[in-house]
N, C-alpha and C positions, 0 to 999 in steps of 0.2 A: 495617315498620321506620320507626323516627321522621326526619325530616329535620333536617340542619345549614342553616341558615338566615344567612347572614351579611348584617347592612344594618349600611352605611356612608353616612357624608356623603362625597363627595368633590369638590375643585375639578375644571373640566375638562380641568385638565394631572396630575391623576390624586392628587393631594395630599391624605393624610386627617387629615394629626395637625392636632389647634388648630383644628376646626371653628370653634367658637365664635367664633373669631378673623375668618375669612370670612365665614359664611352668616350675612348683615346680615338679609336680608328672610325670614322666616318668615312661609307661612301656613297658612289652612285646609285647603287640598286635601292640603299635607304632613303637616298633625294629619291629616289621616282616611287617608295612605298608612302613617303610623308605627302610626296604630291598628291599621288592618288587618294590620303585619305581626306585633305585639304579642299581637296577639288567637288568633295560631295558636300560641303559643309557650306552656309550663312551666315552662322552662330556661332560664337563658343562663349564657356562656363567656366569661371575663372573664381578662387579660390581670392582672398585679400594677401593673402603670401606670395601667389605667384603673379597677383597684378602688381604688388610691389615692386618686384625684382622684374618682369617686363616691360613695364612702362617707363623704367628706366634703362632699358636699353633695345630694344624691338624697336620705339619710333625713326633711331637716327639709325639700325644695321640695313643695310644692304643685301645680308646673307638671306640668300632663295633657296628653295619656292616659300619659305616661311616668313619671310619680312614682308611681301605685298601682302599677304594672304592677312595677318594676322593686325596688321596694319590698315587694313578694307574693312575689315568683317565688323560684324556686332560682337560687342564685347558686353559679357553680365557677369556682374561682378558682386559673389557672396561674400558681405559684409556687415559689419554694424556699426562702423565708422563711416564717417564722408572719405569721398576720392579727394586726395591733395595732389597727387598730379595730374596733369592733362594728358589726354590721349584719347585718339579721335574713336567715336564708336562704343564709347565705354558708357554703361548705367546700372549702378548698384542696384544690388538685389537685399531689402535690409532684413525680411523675413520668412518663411516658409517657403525654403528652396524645395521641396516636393511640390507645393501646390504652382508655384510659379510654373515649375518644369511641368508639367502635367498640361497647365493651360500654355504653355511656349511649345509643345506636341502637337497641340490643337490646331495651332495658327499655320497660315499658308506657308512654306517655305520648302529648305533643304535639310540637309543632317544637322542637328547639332552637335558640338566638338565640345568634349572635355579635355583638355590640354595641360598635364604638368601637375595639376590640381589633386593630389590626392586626398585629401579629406572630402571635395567635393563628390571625388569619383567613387569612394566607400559609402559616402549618404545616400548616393543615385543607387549603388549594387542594391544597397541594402532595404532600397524600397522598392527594389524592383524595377526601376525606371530607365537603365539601361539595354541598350539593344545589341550593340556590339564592344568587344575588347579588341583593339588591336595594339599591339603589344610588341616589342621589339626587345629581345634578349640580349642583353649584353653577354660573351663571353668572360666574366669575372664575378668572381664572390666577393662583396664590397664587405660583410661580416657585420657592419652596424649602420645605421639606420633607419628611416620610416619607409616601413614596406605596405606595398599598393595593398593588396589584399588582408593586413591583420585585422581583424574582428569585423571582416566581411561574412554574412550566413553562407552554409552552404549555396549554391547555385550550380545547374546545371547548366555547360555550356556544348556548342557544335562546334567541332572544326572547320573554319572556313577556305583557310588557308595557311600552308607553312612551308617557310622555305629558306634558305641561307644565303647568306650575301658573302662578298668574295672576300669581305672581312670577320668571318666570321659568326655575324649577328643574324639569329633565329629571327625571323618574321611570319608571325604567328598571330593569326585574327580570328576571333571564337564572336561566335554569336550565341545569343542566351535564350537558351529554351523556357517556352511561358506555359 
């Protein structure tokens, strides 16, 4: 069965909307944790918020390893509007994102990627339906915002891996004990 994969940037008072906004210092050791997590993935699970705001700018960026990647894949896109832009790989999802993800588990493939998406990624926790967090700490208290885990149930997770990049940022991947 394929895995739900969810990575987030988040600050570390747990804030994930407007990355962009915080995570100043980008580097290498985080291109080669996005790679690796990119490279297990077929799929990603994408939120009508943040296909908004990607599909207006991911088709024409250059910035790797995330533009070919994200640019390739399958795109599902939780909605209940129509897609008004184009972008290649994309197919709305207009109702019961548990049972879709459940039968999208089922089917031949690789990880699926939840990306950026935090409402998507709270629905998945909170049915249960995801297999791993990998998560990237920002060193900064952002103070307001929508944070990744608010009115997530409890869940028990394992430490998969953690470690620091020479900027700072905690890289931190838990998998979810069933």
């Amino acid at each position: 069965m394929r895995k739900v994969v969810v990575y987030e940037l988040v600050s570390l008072d747990g804030v994930a909307q407007d990355p962009d906004e915080w995570v100043t210092d980008w580097d290498e050791a985080l291109d080669g944790h996005l790679a690796e997590v990119i490279a297990s993935q077929d799929a990603v699970i994408l939120g009508r918020r943040s296909y908004d705001e990607w599909a207006a700018y991911w088709p024409g960026s250059d910035v790797e390893p995330f533009a070919g990647f994200i640019n390739s894949v399958a795109k599902y896109v939780v909605t209940s509007r129509p897609l008004h832009r184009t972008w290649t790989g994309c197919t709305p999802v207009h109702a019961d994102l548990e049972g879709f993800v459940r039968d999208l588990r089922k089917r031949p493939g690789r990880d699926i990627g939840v990306h950026a998406s935090i409402s998507v990624a709270r629905a998945l926790l909170a049915a249960d339906l995801v297999d791993e967090l990998r998560l990237v700490v920002a060193p900064v208290v952002v103070g307001a915002g929508r944070r990744l885990l608010d009115g997530v149930p409890a869940t028990r997770l394992r430490t998969l891996r953690g470690a620091m990049t020479p900027t700072g940022h905690l890289v931190a991947d838990y998998g979810v004990f069933r």
